[in-house]
C-alpha positions as CSV (number, residue, x, y, z in Angstrom):
1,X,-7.2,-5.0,3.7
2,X,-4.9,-7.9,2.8
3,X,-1.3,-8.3,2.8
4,X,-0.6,-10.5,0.2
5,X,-2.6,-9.5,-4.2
6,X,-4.7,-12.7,-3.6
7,X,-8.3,-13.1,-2.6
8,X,-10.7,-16.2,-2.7
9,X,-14.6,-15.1,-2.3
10,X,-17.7,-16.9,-2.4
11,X,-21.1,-15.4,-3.2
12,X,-24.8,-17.0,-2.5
13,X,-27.2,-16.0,-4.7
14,X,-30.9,-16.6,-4.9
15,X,-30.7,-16.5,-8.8
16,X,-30.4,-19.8,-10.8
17,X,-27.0,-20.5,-12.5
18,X,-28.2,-20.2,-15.9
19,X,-29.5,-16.7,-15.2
20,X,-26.0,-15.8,-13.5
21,X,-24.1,-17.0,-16.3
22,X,-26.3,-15.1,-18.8
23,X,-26.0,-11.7,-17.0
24,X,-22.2,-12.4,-16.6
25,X,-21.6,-13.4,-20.8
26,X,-24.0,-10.0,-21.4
27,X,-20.9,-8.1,-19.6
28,X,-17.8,-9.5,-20.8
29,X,-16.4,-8.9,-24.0
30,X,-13.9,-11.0,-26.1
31,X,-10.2,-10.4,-25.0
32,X,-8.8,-7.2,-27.1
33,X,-5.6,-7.9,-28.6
34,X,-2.5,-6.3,-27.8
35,X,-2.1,-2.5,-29.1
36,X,0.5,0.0,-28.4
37,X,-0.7,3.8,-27.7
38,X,-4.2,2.8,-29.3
39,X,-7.1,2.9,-26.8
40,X,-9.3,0.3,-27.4
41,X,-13.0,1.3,-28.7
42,X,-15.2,2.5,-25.7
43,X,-17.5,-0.2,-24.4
44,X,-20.3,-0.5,-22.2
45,X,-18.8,-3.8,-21.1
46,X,-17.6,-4.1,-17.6
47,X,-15.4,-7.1,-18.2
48,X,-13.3,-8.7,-20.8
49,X,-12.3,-12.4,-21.2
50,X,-13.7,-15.8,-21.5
51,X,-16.8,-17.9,-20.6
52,X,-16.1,-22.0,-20.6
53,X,-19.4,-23.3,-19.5
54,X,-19.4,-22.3,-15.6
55,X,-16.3,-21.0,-15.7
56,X,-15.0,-17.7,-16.0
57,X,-11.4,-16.1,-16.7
58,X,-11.6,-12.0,-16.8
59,X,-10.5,-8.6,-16.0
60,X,-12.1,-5.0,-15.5
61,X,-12.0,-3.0,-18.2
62,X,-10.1,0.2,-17.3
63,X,-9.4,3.5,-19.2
64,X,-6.0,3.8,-17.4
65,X,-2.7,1.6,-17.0
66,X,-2.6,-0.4,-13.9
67,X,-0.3,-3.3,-14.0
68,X,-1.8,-4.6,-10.3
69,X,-5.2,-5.1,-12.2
70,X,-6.4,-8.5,-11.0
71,X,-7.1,-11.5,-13.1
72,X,-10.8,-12.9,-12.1
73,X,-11.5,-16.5,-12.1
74,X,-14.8,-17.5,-11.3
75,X,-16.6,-20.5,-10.5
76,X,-20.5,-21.3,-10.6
77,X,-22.1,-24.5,-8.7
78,X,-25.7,-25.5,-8.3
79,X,-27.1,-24.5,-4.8
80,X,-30.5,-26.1,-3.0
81,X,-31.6,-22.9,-2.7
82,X,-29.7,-20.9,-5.8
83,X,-25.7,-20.6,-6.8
84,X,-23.0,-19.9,-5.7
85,X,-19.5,-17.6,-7.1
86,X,-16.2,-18.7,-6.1
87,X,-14.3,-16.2,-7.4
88,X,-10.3,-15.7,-6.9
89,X,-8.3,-12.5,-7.8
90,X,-4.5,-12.5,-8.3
91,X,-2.1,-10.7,-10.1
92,X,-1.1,-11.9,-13.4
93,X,1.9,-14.3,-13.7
94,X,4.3,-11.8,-14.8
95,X,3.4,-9.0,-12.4
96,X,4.0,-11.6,-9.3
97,X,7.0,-12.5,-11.0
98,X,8.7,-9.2,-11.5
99,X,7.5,-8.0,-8.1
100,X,8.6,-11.1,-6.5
101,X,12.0,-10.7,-8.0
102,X,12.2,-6.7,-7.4
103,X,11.7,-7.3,-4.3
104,X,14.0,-10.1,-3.7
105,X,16.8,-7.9,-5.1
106,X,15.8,-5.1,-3.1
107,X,15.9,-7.1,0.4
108,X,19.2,-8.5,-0.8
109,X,20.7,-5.4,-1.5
110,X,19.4,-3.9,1.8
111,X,21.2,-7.0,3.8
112,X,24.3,-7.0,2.1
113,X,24.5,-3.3,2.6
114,X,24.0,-3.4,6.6
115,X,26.1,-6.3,7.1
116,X,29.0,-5.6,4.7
117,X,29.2,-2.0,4.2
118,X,31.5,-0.1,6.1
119,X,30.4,2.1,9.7
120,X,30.8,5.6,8.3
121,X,28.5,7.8,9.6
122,X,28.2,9.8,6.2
123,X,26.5,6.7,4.9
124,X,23.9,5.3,7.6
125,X,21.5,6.8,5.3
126,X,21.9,5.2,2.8
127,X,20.9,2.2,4.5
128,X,17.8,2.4,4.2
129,X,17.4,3.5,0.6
130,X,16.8,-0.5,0.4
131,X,14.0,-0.2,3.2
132,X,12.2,2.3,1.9
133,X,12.4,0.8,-1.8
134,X,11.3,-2.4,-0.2
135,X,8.1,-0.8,1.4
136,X,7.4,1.4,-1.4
137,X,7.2,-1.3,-4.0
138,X,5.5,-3.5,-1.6
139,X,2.6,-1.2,-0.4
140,X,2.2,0.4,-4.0
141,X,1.6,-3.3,-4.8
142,X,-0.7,-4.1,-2.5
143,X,-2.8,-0.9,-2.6
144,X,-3.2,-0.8,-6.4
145,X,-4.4,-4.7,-6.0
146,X,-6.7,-3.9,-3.4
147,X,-7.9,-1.1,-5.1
148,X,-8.8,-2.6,-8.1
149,X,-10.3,-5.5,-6.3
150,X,-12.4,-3.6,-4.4
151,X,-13.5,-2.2,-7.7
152,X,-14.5,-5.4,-9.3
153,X,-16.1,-6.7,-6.5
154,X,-18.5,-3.9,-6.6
155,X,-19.9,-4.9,-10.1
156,X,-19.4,-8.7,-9.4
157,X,-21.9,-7.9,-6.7
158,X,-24.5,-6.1,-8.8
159,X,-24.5,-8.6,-11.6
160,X,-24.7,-11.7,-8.9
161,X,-27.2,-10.2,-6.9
162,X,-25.3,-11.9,-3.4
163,X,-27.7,-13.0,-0.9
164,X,-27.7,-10.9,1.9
């Protein structure tokens, strides 16, 4: 597992780029536009997002809410012997953002309040409300990435056809 919502693969396939770019277009779907309560109409898409030539910008389609949902850029380049995928997941910008600053706040909060709070034993508890807000938000962050990487890696896999 990794500690930090970043990851930077790289896939060998045996299959020529152009057929790897086809069997990647024939699962991504335009971008659907911003909708509040509406669920977008079912597809039998995996991916949604855009194709530039050998580049690719995506995400999983997902019937649920996950903010931690990883944005998927992927490379193709010309092998000898095949292609090759580089493909990096992160979160979006706003998601590191807000997390980052969360959890900046939190870690202050927790160090002012240990070194400037006053030694009564009625409140060494809450001490570490800070610590465990800290972990929480940092381990629901990193699981849900993880999660959802994992996830999309599995149909990356199947549509690239990795060499093993």
């Amino acid at each position: 597992m990794k500690f930090i919502p970043f990851e930077k693969i790289t896939y060998s396939s045996r299959l020529p780029i152009a057929e790897i770019k086809e069997r990647l277009e024939n699962e991504i779907q335009p971008k659907a536009n911003f909708s509040f309560g509406q669920k977008p109409a079912p597809s039998s898409k995996k991916f949604e997002g855009i194709a530039n030539g050998n580049e690719f910008q995506i995400q999983r389609i997902i019937s649920y809410r996950n903010s931690f949902l990883p944005k998927i850029d992927i490379t193709l380049t010309q092998e000898l012997s095949g292609s090759k995928a580089i493909i990096t997941f992160k979160l979006l910008p706003f998601v590191a953002v807000f997390i980052g600053f969360w959890l900046a706040i939190v870690a202050f909060a927790g160090i002012a309040l240990a070194l400037f709070s006053p030694a009564d034993e009625n409140l060494v508890f809450a001490k570490f409300i800070p610590v465990g807000m800290f972990v929480l938000g940092y381990a629901m962050t990193i699981l849900a990435f993880n999660y959802e990487v994992n996830k999309a890696k599995e149909e990356l896999e199947k549509i690239i056809q990795i060499r093993n």
